[in-house]
C-alpha positions as a printed Julia matrix, in Angstrom:
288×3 Matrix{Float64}:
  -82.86  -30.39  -206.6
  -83.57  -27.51  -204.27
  -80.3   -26.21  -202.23
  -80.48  -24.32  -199.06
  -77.17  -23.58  -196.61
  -75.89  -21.65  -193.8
  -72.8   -21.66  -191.99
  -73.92  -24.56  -190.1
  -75.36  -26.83  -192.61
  -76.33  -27.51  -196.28
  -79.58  -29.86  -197.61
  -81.08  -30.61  -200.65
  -84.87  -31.31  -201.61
  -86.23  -33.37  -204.65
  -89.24  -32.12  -205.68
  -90.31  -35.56  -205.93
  -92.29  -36.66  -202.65
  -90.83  -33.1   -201.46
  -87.94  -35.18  -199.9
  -84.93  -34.3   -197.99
  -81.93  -36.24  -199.64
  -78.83  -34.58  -198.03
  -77.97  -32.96  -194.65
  -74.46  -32.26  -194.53
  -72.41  -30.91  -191.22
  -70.26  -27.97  -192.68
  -68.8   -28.62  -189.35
  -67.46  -31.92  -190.18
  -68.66  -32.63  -193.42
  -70.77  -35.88  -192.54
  -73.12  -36.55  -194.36
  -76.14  -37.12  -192.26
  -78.56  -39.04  -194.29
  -79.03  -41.99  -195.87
  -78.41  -42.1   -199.34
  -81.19  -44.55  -200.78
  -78.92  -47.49  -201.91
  -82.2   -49.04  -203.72
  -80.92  -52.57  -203.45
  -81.51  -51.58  -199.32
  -84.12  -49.2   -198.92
  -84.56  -46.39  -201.9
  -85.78  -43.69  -199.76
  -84.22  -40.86  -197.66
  -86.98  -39.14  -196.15
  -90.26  -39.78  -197.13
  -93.04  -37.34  -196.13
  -96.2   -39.53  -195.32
  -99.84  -38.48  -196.25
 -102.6   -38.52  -196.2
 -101.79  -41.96  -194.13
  -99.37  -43.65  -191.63
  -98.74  -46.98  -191.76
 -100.3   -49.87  -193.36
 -104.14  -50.05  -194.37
 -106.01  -53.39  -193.83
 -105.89  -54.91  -196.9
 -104.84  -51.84  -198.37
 -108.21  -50.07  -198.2
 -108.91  -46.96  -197.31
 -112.79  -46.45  -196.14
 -114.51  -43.25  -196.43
 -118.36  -42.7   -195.65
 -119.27  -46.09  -197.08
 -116.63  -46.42  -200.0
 -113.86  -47.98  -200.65
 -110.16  -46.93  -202.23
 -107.21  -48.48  -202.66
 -103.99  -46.9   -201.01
 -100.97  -48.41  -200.26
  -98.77  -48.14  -197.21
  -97.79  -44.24  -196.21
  -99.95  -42.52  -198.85
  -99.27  -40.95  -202.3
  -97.51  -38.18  -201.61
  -93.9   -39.85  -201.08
  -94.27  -40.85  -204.82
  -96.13  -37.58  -205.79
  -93.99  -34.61  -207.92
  -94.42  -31.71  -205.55
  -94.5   -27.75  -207.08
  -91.87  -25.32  -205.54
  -94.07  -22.63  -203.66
  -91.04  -20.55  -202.65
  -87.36  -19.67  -201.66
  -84.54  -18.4   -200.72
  -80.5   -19.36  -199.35
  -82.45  -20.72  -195.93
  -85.87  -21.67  -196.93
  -88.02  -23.92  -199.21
  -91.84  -24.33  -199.39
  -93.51  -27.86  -201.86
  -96.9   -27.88  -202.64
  -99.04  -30.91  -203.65
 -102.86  -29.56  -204.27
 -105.27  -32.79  -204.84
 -106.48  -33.46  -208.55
 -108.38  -35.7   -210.65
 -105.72  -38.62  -209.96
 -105.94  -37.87  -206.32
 -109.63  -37.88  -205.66
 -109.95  -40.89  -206.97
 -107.83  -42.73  -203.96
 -108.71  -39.85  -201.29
 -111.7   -38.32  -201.59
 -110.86  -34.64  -200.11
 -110.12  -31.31  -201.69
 -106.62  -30.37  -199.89
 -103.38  -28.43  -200.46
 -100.77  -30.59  -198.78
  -97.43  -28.79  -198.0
  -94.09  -28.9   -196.82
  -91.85  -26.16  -195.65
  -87.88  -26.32  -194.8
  -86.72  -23.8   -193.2
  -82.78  -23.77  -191.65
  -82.66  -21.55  -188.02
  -78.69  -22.07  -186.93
  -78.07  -25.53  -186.48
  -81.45  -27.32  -186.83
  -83.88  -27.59  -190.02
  -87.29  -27.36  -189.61
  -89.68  -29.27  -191.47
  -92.9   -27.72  -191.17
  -96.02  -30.37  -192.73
  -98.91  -27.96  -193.29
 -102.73  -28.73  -195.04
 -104.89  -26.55  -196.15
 -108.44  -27.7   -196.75
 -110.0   -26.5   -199.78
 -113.31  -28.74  -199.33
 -116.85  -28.21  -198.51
 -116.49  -30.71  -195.32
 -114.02  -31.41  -193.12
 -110.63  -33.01  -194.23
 -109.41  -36.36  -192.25
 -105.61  -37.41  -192.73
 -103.27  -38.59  -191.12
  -99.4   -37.02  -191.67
  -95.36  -38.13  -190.57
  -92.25  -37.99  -191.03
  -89.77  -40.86  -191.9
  -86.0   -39.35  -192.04
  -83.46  -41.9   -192.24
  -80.24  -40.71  -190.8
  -76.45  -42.74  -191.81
  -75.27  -44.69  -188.87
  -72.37  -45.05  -188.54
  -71.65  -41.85  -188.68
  -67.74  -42.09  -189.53
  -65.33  -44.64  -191.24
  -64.2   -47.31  -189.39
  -66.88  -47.13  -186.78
  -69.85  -49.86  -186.35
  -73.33  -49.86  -185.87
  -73.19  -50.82  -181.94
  -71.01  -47.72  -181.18
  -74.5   -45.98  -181.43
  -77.18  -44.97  -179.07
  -80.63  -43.05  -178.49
  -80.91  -40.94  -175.67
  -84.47  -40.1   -175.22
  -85.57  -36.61  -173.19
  -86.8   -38.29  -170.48
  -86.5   -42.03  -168.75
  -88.81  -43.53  -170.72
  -91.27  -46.89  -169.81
  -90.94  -47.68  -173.04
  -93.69  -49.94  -174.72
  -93.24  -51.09  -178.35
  -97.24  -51.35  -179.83
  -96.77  -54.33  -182.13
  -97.0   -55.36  -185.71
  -97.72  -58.48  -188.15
  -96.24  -59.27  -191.48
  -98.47  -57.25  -192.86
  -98.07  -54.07  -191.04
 -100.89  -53.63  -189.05
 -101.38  -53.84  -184.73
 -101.59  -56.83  -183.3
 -103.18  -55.34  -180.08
  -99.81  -56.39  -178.37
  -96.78  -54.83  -176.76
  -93.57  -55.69  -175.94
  -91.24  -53.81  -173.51
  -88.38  -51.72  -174.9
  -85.87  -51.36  -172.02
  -83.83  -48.18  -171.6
  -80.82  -47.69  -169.6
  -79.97  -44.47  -167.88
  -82.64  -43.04  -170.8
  -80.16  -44.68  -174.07
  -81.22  -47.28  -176.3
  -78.42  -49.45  -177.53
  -78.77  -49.91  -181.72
  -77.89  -53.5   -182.54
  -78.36  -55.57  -185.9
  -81.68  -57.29  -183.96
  -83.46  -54.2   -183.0
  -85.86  -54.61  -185.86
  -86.19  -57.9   -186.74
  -90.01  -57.76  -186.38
  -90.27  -54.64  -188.3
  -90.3   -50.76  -186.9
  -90.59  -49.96  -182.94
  -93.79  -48.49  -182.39
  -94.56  -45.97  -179.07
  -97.53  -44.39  -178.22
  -97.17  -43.27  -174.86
  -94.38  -41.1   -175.2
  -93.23  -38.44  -172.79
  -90.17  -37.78  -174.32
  -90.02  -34.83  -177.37
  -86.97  -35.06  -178.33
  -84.44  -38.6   -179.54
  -80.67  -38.09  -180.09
  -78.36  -39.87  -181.92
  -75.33  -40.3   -180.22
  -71.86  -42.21  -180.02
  -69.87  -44.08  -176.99
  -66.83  -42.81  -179.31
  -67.05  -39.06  -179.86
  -69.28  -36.29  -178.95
  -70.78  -35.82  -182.55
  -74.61  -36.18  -182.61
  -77.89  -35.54  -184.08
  -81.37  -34.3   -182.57
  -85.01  -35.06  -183.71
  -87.4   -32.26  -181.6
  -91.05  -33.55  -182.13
  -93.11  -31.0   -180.04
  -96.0   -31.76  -182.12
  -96.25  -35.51  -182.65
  -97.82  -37.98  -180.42
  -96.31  -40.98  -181.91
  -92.74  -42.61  -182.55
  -91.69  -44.84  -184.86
  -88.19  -46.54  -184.36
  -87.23  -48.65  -187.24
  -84.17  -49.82  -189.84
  -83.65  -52.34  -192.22
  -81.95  -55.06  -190.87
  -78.56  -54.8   -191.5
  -78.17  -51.51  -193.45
  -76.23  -48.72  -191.87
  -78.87  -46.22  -190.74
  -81.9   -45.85  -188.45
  -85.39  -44.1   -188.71
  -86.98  -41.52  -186.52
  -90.13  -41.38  -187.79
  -92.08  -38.64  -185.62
  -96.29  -39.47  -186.76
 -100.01  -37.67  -186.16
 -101.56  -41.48  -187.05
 -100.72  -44.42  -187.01
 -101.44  -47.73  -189.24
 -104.47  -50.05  -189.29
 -105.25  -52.64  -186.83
 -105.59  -56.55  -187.3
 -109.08  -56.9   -186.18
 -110.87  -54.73  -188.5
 -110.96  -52.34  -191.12
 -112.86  -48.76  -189.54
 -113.75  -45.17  -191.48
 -111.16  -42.63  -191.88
 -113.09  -41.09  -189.41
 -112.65  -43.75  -186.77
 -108.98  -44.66  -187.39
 -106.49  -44.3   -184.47
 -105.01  -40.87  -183.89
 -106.97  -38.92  -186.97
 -106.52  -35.83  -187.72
 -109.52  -33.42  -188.99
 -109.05  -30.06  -190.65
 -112.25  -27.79  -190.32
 -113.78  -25.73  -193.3
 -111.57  -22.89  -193.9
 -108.93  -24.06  -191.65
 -105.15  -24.61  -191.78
 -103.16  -27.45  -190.5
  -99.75  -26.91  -189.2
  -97.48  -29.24  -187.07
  -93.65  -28.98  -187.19
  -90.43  -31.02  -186.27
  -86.79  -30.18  -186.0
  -83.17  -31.78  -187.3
  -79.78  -30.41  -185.06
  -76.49  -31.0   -185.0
């Protein structure tokens, strides 16, 4: 486990899936994230490539092949290698090999950086392609953050204040994960969204249309709180268990599959595409 800390907080990183698995407020000494009760949902953090979401049939289609890949991509179950570090930073690298090919046909050197700056972390998702032809991915976050954050407070005490008033429109899914082509309005009041038990009953809130960069996690019962800063990221997803004590803000450059169709990694919604010789940066931020 990989350690960094400053006066205002201190995380820790497995190597595995190059996860963040604790944020703690010095301040207060919450602990910020969810702690992966596996009989809930075993994951804290999971960084999500070279997909989003949830293939049709679980197929990934490249220039007239086929490979299997299940929902989010590899790399949340992939052992990362430690690039670098120090007391305040941390840099994971998972290059492609033989067992990678073989579901993803690209030559890539997927990264990610933390790096703590005061009270925020910065997660920094960057790809370099080492191929002959262009590299298509798609790349997201999915940090899981403890709510409540306290003893002896619930669930509904909680709130998401987005940047802006938001017309919010949630895109959709099936039981399988993939768009339906419908939406569903998402109404905000005075820019909060109240969390309740039902929220996600039909799986993770879904918004494309975003003006908003920035979600906070907040309390009617004290002023403690917790930012997510996307400046980078198109796409939200909202989502929780149902039930469990924490909620997902799951800032995404793709998106899954829709129902009517499978398409080419070239064609799939919100793609991205590294060039020859390029580099591939986007970044998001964690505050207290």
């Amino acid at each position: 486990m990989t350690i960094l800390e400053n006066d205002h907080l201190r995380v820790a990183i497995d190597a595995k899936g190059a996860q963040l698995s604790s944020l703690i407020n010095k301040q207060t000494g919450v602990e910020q994230m969810w702690q992966a009760d596996a009989s809930v949902w075993g994951y804290h953090a999971p960084n999500l490539f070279p997909i989003v979401g949830g293939l049709l049939n679980n197929e990934l289609h490249v220039d007239g092949k086929t490979y299997k890949m299940n929902r989010h991509g590899f790399a949340r179950q992939s052992e990362f290698l430690i690039l670098d570090g120090d007391e305040e930073h941390a840099g994971f690298s998972l290059p492609y090999s033989e067992h990678t090919l073989e579901v993803y046909p690209y030559k890539f050197d997927f990264q990610v950086l933390y790096t703590l700056i005061d009270n925020a972390l910065r997660i920094t998702y960057k790809l370099i392609n080492r191929d002959t032809q262009p590299v298509y991915f798609s790349v997201g976050g999915h940090p899981a953050f403890n709510v409540p954050f306290n003893q002896g407070e619930t669930y509904e005490d909680y709130y998401l204040e987005f940047e802006t008033q938001e017309n919010l429109q949630a895109h959709l899914l099936n039981s399988d994960g993939q768009f339906t082509g419908e939406t569903s309005p998402i109404a905000l009041t005075d820019k909060k969204l109240q969390l309740n038990r039902d929220l996600f009953a039909n799986d993770a809130l879904v918004f494309k249309n975003l003006q908003s960069r920035m979600v906070t996690i907040k309390s009617t019962k004290h002023d403690q709180s917790l930012s997510l800063e996307f400046p980078h990221f198109n796409y939200l997803g909202v989502w929780s268990k149902p039930g469990a004590d924490f909620v997902c803000i799951e800032p995404w450059l793709g998106c899954a599959d829709s129902a009517d169709g499978p398409k080419d990694i070239k064609q799939k919604e919100a793609i991205q595409k590294v060039a020859v010789g390029h580099v591939f940066e986007a970044s998001y931020y964690i505050s207290i």
